[in-house]
N, C-alpha and C positions, 0 to 999 in steps of 0.2 A: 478578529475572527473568534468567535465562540465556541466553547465545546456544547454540544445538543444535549447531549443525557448519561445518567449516571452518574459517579461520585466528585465529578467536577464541574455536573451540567453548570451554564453560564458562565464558567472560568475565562478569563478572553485568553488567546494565546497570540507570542510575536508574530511576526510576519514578516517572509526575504521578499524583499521587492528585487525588481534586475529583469533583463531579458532570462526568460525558461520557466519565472516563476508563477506557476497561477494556484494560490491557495484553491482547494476544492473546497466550491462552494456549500453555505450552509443547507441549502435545498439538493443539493445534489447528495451529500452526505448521510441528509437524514434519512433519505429512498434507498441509496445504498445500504444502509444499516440494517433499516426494515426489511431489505432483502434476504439479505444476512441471515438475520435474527428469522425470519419465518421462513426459511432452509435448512434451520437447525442448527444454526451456527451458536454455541453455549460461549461466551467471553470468558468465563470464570475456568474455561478447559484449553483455551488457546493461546498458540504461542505463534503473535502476528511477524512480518517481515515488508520493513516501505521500503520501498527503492525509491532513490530519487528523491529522496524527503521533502525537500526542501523546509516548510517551517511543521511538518511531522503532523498535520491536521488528521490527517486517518488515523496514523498510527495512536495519537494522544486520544482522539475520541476512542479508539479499540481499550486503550488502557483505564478511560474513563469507565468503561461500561465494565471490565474486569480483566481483562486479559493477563494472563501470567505473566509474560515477559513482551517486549517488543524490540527488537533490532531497527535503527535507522540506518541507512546508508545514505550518506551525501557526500559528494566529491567537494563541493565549496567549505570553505573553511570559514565564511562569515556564515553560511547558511547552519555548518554543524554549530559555531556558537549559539545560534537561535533555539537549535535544539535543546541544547544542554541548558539555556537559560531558560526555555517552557519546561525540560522534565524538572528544573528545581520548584517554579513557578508552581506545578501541579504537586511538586511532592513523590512525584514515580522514580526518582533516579535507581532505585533499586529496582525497578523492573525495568526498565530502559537501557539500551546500548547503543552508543552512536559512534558509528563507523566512518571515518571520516578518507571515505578509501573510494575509487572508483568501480563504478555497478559489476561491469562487464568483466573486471579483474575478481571480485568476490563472487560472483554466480557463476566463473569458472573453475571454481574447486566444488568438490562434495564437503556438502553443510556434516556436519557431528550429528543433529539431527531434522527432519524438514518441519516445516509450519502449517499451521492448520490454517492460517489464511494468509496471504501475501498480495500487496499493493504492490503496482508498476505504475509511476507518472513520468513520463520523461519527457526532459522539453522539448516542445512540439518543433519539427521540423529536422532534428540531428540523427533521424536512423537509427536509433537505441535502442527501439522496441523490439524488433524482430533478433538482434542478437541477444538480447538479455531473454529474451519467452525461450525463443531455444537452450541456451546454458540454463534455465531451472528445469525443462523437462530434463535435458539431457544427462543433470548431474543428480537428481531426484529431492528437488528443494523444497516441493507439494506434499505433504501428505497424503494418502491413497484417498482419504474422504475429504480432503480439504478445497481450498477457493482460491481461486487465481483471480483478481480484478485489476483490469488495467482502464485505467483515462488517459486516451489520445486524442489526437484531432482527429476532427472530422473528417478529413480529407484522406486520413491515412488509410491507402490499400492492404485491405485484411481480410481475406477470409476467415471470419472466427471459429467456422463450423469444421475449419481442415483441419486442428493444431491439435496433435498425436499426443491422445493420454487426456485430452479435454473435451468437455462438453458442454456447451454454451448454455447458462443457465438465463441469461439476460445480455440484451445489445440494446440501448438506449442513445439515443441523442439528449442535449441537453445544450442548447445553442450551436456553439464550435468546436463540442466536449464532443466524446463518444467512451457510453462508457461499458465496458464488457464484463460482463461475469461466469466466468466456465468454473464449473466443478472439475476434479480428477477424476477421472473413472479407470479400470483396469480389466482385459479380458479373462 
């Protein structure tokens, strides 16, 4: 897997194989980004948050392109080593933090402060998405102008237009993928 652009475009990074793990694809990443980026999303003022890392493909391409800081969270302990050997790889270990802790236990405390964009992958089929989307509205993990994107399966039942404090900026298919992007908004 490749990084697409910015200060490490073409860098390859590892990769956790295993049941749960599906690197997001390079097509799928670069449309994500563009979305991003023509929303107004500035990398070089952002402070991203992956859940579910696994080999950290979003969060690295976010730090490629400039992001101030990035948080991993993975519960695998072979998958956080992946991490920590792509932030040496790339050189970010100073913007980088890998959390080698379970989603649901750290999206239920209040973050010190929230992030202007945040990734949810969680592997398809375990029910992880609707408790971890509740514990970051609920603890205020989003910044008021920030990006919630999460990749599920297709299959999974979701109204994306109901979810309190969110407003669906993009719902995409992408084979088996479905990929969501809601801004915060506030009355």
């Amino acid at each position: 897997m490749r990084i697409i652009a910015g200060a490490h475009k073409g860098r390859v990074l590892k990769t956790v194989s295993g049941p749960g793990y599906r690197p997001a694809m390079g097509r799928v990443r670069e449309s994500l980004f563009s979305r991003l980026e023509s929303r107004g999303v500035v990398w070089g003022e952002c402070r991203v948050l992956d859940l579910f890392a696994g080999s950290g493909s979003l969060a690295f391409e976010a730090l490629s392109r400039g992001a101030t800081e990035a948080v991993l969270v993975e519960k695998d302990s072979g998958a956080a080593a992946c991490l920590s050997k792509n932030a040496a790889t790339l050189g970010v270990e100073d913007r980088c933090r890998i959390l080698v802790d379970d989603v649901l236990k750290i999206t239920a405390r209040t973050p010190s402060s929230p992030f202007q964009v945040i990734f949810i992958d969680p592997p398809y089929g375990e029910s992880l998405f609707a408790p971890t989307l509740r514990n970051i509205i609920r603890r205020n993990w989003l910044d008021e102008d920030g990006f919630l994107i999460a990749e599920v399966e297709k299959t999974l039942r979701l109204n994306a237009e109901k979810q309190p404090g969110l407003e669906v900026v993009n719902d995409t298919l992408y084979g088996q993928t479905r990929v969501i992007v809601w801004t915060a908004y506030h009355d």
